[in-house]
N, CA, C and O atoms as CSV, one atom per row, in Angstrom:
chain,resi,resn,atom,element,x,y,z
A,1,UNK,N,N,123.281,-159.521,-70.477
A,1,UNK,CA,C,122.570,-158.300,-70.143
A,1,UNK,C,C,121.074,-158.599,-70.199
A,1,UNK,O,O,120.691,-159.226,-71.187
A,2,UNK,N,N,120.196,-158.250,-69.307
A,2,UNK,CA,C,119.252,-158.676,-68.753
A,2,UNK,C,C,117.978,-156.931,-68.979
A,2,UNK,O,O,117.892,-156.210,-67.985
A,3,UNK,N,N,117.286,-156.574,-70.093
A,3,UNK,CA,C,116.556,-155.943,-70.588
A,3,UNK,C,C,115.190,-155.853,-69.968
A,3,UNK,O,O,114.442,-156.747,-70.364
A,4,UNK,N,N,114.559,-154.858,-68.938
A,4,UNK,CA,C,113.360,-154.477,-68.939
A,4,UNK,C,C,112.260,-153.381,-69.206
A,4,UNK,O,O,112.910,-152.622,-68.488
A,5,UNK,N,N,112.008,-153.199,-69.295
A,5,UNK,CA,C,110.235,-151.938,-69.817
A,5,UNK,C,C,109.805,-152.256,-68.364
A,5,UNK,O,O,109.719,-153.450,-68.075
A,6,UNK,N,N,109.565,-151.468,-67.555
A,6,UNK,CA,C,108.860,-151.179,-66.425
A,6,UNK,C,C,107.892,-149.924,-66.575
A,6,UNK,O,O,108.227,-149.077,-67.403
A,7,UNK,N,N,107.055,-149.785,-66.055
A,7,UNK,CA,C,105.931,-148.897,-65.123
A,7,UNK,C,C,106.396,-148.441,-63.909
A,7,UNK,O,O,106.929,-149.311,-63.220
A,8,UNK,N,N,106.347,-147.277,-63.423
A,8,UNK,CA,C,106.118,-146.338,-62.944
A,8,UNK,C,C,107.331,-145.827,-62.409
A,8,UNK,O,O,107.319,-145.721,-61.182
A,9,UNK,N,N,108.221,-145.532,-62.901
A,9,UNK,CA,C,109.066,-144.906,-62.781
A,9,UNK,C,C,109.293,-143.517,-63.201
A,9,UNK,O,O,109.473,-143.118,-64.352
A,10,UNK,N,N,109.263,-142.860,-62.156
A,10,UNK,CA,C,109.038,-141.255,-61.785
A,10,UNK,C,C,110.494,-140.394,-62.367
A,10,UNK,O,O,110.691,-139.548,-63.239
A,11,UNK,N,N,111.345,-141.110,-61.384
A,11,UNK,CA,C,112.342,-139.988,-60.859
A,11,UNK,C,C,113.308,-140.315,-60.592
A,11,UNK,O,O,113.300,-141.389,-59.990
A,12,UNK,N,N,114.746,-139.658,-60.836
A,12,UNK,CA,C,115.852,-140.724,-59.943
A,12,UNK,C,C,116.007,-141.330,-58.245
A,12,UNK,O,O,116.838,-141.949,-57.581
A,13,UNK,N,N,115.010,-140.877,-58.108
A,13,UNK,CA,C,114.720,-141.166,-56.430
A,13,UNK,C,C,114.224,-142.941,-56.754
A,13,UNK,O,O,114.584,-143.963,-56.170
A,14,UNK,N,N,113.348,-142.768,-57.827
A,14,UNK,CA,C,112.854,-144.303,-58.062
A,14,UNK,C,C,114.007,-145.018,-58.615
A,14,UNK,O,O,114.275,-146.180,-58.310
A,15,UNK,N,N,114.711,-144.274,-59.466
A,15,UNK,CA,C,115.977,-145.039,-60.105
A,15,UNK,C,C,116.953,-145.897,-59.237
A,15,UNK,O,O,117.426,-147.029,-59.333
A,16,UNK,N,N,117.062,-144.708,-58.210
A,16,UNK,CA,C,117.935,-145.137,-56.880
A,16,UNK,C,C,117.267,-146.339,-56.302
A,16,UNK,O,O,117.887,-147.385,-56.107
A,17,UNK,N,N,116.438,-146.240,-56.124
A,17,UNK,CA,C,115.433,-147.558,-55.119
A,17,UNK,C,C,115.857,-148.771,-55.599
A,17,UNK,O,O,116.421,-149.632,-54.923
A,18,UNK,N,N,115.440,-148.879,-57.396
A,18,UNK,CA,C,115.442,-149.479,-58.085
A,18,UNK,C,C,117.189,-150.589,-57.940
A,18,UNK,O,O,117.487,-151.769,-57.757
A,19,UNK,N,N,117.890,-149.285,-58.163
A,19,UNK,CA,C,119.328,-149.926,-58.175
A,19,UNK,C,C,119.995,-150.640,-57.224
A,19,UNK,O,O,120.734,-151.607,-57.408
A,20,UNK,N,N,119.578,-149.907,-55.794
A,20,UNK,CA,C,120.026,-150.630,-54.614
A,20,UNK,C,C,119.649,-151.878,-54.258
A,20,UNK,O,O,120.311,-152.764,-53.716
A,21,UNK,N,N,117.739,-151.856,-54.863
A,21,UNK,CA,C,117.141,-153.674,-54.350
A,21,UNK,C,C,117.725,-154.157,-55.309
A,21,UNK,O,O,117.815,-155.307,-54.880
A,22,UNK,N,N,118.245,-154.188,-56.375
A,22,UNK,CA,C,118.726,-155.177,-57.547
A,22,UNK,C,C,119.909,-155.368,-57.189
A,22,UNK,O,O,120.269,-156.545,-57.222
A,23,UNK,N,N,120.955,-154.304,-56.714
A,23,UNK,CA,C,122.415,-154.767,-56.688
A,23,UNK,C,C,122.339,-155.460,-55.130
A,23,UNK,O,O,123.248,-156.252,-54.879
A,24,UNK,N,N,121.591,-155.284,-54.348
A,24,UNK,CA,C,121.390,-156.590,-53.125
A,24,UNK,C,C,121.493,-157.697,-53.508
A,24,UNK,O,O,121.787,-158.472,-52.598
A,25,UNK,N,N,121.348,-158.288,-54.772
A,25,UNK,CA,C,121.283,-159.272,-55.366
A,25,UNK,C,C,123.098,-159.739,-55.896
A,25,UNK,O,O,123.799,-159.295,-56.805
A,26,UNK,N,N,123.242,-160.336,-55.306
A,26,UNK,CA,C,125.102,-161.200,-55.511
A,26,UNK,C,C,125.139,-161.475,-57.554
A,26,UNK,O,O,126.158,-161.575,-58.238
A,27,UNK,N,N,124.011,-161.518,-57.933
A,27,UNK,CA,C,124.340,-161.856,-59.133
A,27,UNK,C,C,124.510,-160.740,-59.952
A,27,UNK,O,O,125.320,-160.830,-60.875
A,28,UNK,N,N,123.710,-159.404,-59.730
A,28,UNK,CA,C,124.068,-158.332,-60.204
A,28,UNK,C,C,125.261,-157.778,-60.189
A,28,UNK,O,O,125.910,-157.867,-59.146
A,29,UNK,N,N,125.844,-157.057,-61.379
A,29,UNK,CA,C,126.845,-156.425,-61.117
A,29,UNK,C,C,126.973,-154.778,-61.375
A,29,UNK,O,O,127.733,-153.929,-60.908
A,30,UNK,N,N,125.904,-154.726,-62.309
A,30,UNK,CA,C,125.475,-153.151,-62.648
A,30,UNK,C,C,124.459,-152.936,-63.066
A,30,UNK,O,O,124.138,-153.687,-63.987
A,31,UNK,N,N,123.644,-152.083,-62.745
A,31,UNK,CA,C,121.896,-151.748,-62.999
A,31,UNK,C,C,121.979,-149.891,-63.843
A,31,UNK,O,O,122.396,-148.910,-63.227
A,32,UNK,N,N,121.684,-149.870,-64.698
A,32,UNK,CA,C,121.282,-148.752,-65.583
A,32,UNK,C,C,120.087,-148.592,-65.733
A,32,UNK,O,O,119.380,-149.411,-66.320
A,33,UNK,N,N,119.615,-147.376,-65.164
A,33,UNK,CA,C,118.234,-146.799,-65.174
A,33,UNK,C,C,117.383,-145.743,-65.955
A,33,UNK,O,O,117.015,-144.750,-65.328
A,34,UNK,N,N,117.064,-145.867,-67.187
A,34,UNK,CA,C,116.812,-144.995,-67.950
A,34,UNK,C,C,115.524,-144.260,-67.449
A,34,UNK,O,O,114.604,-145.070,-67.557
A,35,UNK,N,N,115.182,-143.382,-67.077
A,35,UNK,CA,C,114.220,-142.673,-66.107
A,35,UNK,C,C,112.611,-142.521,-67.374
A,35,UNK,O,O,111.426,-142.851,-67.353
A,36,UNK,N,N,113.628,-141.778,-68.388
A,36,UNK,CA,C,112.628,-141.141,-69.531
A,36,UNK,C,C,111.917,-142.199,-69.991
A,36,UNK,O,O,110.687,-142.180,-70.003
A,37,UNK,N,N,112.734,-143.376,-70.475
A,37,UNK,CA,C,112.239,-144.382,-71.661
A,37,UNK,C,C,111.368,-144.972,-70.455
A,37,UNK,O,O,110.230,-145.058,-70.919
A,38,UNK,N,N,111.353,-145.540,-68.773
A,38,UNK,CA,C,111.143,-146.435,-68.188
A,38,UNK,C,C,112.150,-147.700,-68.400
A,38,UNK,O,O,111.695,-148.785,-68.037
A,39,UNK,N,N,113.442,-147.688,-68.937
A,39,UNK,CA,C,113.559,-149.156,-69.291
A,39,UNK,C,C,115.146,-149.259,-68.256
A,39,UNK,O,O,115.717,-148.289,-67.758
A,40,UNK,N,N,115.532,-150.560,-68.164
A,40,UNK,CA,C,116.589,-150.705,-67.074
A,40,UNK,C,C,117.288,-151.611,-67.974
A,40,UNK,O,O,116.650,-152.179,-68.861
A,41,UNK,N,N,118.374,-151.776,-67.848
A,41,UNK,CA,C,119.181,-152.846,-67.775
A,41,UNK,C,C,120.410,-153.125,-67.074
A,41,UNK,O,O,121.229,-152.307,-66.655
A,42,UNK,N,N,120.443,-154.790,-66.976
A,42,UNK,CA,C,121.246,-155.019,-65.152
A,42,UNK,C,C,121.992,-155.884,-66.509
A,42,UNK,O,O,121.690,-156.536,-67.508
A,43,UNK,N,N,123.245,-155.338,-65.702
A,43,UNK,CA,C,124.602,-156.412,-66.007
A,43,UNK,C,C,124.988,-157.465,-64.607
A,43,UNK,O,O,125.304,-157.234,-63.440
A,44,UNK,N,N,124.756,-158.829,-65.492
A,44,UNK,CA,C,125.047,-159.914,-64.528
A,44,UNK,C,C,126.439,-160.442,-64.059
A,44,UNK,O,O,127.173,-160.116,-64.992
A,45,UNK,N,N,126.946,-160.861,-63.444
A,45,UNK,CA,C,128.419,-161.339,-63.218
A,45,UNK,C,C,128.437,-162.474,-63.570
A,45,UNK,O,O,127.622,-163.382,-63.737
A,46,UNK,N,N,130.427,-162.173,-63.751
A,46,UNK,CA,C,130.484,-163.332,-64.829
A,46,UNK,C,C,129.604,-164.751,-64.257
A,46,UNK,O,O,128.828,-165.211,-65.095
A,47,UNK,N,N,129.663,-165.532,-62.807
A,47,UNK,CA,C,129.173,-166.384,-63.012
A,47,UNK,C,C,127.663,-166.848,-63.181
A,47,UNK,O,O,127.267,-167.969,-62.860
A,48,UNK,N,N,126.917,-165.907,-63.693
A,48,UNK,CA,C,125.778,-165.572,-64.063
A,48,UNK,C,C,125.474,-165.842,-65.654
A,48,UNK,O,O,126.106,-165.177,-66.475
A,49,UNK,N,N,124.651,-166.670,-66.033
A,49,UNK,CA,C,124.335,-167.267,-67.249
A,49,UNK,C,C,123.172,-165.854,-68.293
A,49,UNK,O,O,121.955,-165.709,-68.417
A,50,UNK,N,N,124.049,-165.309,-68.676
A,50,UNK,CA,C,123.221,-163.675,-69.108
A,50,UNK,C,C,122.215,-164.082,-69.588
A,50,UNK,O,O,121.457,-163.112,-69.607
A,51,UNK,N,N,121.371,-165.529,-70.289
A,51,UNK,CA,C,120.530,-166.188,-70.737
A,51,UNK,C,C,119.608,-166.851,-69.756
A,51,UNK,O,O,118.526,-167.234,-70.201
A,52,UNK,N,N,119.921,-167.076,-68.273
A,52,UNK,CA,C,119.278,-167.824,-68.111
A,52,UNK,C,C,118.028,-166.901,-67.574
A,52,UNK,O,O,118.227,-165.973,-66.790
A,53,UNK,N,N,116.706,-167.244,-68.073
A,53,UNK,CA,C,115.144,-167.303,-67.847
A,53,UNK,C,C,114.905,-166.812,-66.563
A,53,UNK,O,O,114.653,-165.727,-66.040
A,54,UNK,N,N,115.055,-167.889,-66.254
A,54,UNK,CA,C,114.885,-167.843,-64.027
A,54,UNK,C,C,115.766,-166.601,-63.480
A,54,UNK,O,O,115.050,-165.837,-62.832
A,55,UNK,N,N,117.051,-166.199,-63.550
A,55,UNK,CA,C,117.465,-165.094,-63.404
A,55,UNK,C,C,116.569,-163.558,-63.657
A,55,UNK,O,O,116.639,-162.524,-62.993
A,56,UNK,N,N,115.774,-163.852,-64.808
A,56,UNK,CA,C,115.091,-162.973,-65.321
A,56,UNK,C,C,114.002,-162.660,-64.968
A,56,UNK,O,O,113.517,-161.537,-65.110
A,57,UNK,N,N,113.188,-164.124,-64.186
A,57,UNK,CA,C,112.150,-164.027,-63.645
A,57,UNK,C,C,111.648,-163.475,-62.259
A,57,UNK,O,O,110.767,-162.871,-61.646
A,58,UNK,N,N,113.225,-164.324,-62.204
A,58,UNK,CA,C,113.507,-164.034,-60.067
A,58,UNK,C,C,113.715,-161.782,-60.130
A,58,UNK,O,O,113.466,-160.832,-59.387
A,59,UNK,N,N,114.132,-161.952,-61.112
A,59,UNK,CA,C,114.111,-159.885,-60.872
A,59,UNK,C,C,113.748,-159.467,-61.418
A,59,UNK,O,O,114.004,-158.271,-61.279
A,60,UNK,N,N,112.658,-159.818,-62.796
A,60,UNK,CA,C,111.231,-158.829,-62.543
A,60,UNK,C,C,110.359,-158.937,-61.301
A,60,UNK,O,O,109.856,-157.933,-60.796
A,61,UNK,N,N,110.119,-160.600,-60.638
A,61,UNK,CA,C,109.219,-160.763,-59.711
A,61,UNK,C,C,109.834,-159.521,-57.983
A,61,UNK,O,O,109.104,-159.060,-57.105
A,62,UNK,N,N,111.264,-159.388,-58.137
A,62,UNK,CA,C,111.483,-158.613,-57.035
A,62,UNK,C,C,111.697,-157.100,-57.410
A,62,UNK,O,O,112.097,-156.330,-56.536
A,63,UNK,N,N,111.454,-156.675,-58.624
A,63,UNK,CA,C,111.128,-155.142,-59.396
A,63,UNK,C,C,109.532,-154.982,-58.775
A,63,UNK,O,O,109.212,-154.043,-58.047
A,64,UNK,N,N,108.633,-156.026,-59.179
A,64,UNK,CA,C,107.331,-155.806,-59.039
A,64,UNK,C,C,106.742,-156.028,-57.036
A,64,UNK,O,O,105.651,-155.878,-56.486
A,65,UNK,N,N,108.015,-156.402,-56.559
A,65,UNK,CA,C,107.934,-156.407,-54.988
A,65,UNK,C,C,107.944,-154.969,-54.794
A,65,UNK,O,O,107.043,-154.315,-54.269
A,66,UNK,N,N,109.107,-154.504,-55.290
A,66,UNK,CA,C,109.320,-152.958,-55.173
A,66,UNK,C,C,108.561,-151.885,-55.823
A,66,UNK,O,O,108.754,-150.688,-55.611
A,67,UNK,N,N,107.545,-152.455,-56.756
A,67,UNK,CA,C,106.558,-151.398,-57.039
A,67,UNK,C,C,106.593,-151.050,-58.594
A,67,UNK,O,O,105.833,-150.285,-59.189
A,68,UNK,N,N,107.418,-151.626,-58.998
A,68,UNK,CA,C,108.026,-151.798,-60.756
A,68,UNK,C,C,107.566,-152.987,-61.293
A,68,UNK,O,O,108.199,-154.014,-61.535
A,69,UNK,N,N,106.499,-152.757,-61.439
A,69,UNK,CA,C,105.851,-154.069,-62.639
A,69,UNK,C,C,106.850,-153.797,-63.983
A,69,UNK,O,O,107.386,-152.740,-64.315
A,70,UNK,N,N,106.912,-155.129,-64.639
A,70,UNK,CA,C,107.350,-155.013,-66.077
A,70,UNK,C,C,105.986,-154.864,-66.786
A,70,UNK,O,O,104.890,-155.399,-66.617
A,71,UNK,N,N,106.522,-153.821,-67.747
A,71,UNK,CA,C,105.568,-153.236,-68.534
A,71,UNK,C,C,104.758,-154.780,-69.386
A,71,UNK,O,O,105.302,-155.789,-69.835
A,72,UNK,N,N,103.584,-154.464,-69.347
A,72,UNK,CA,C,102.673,-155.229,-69.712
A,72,UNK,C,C,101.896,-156.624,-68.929
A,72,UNK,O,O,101.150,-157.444,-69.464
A,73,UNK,N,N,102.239,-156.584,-67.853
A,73,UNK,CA,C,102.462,-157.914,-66.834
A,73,UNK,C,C,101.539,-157.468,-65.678
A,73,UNK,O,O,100.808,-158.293,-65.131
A,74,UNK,N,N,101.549,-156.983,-65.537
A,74,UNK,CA,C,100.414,-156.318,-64.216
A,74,UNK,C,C,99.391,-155.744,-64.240
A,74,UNK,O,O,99.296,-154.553,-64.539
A,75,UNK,N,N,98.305,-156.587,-63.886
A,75,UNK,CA,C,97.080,-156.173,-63.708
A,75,UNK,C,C,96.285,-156.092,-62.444
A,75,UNK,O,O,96.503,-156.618,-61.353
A,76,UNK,N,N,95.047,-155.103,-62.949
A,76,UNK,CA,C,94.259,-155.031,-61.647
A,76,UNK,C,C,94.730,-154.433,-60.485
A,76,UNK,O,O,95.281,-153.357,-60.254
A,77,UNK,N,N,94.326,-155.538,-59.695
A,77,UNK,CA,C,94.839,-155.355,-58.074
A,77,UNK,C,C,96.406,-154.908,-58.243
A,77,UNK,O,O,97.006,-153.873,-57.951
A,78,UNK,N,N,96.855,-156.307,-58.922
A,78,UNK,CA,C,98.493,-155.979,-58.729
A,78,UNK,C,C,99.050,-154.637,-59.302
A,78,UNK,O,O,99.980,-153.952,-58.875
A,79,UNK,N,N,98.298,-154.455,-60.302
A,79,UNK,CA,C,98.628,-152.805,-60.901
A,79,UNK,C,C,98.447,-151.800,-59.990
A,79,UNK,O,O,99.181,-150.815,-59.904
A,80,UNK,N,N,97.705,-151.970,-59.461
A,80,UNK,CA,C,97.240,-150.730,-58.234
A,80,UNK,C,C,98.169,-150.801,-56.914
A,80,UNK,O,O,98.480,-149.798,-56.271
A,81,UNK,N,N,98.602,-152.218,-56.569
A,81,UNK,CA,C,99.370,-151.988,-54.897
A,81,UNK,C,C,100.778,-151.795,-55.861
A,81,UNK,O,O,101.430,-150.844,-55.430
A,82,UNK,N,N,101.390,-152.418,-57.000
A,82,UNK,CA,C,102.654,-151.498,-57.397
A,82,UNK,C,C,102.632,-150.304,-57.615
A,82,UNK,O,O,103.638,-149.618,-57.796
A,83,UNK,N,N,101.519,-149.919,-57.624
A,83,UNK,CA,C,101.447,-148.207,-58.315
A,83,UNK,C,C,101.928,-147.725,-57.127
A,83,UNK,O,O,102.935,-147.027,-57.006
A,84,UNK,N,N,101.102,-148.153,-56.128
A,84,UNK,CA,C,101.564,-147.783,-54.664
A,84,UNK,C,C,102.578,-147.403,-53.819
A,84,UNK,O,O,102.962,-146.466,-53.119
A,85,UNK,N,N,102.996,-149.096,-54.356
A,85,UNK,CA,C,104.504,-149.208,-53.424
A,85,UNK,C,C,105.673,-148.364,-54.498
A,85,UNK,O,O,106.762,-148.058,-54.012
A,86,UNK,N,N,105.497,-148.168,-55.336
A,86,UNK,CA,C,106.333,-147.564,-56.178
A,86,UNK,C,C,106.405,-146.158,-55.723
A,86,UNK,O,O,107.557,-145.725,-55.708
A,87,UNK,N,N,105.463,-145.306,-55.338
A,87,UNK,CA,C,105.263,-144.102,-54.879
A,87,UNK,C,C,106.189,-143.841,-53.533
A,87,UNK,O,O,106.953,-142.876,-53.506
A,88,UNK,N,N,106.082,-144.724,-52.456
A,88,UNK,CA,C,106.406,-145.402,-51.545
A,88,UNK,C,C,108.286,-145.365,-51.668
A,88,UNK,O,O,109.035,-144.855,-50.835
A,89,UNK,N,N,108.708,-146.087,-52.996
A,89,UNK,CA,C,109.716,-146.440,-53.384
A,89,UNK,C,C,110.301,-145.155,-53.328
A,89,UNK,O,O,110.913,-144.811,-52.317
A,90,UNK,N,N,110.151,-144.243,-54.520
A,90,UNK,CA,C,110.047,-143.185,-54.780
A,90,UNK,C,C,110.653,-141.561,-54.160
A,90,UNK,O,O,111.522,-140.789,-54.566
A,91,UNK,N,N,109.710,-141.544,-53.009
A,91,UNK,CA,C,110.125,-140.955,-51.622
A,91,UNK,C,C,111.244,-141.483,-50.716
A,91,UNK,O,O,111.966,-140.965,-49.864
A,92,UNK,N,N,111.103,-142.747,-51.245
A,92,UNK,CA,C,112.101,-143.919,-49.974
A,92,UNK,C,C,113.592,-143.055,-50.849
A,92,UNK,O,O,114.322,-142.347,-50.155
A,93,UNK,N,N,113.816,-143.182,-51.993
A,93,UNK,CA,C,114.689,-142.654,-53.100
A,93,UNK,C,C,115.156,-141.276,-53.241
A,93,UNK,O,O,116.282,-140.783,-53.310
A,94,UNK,N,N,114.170,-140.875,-53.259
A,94,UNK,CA,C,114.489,-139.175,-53.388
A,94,UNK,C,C,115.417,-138.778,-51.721
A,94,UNK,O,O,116.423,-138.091,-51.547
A,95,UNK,N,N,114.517,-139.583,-50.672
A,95,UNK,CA,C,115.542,-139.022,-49.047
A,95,UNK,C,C,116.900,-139.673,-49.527
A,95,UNK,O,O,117.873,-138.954,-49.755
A,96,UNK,N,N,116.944,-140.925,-49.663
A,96,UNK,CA,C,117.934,-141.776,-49.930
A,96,UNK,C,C,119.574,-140.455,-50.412
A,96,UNK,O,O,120.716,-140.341,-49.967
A,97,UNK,N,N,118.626,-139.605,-51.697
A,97,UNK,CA,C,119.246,-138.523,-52.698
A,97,UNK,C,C,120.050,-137.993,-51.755
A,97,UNK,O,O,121.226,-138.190,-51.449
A,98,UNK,N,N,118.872,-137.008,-51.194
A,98,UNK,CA,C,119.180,-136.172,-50.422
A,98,UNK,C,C,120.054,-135.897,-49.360
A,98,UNK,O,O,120.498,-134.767,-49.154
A,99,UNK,N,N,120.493,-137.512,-48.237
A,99,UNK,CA,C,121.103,-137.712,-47.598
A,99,UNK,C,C,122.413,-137.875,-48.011
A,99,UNK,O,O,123.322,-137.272,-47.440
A,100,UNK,N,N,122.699,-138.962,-49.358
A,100,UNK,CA,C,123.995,-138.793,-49.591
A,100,UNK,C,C,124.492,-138.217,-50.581
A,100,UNK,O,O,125.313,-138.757,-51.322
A,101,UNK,N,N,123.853,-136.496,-50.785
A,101,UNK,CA,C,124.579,-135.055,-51.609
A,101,UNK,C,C,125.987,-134.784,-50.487
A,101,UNK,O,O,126.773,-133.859,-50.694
């Protein structure tokens, strides 16, 4: 199980965003989105090393594609275009909702 603290997570619209770019990922097998705390955690499949580093790195670096910096890791510039794309995310999430009620 693979533990993060992220930034800017709004809403389940972001939750949703969140879950779909991660489970695109063959190694994921389940993503839990705690909205309130900001914090996630992705369950890996079995042939997935729940330890290994690089797993960990490769999906904060594609959280922070999507606009979800891990908390404490982003600065500046990069703080500002995730703030962005997260907003971005967000809306992308909430239609996402809306369409499949």
């Amino acid at each position: 199980m693979i533990e993060l603290q992220l930034e800017n997570i709004k809403c389940e619209g972001c939750a949703s965003s969140i879950r779909k770019g991660l489970l695109s990922d063959a190694r994921v097998r389940d993503v839990n989105v705690d909205v309130e705390q900001g914090k996630i955690s992705i369950e890996m499949s079995a042939d997935s090393s729940e330890q290994d580093e690089s797993a960990r790195s490769e999906l904060a670096a594609a959280l922070l594609k999507m606009g979800y910096p891990e908390s404490g890791t982003a600065e500046g510039i990069r703080a500002a275009k995730a703030k962005a794309k997260s907003f971005v995310s967000c809306a992308i999430g909430r239609v996402d909702n809306m369409v499949n009620k």
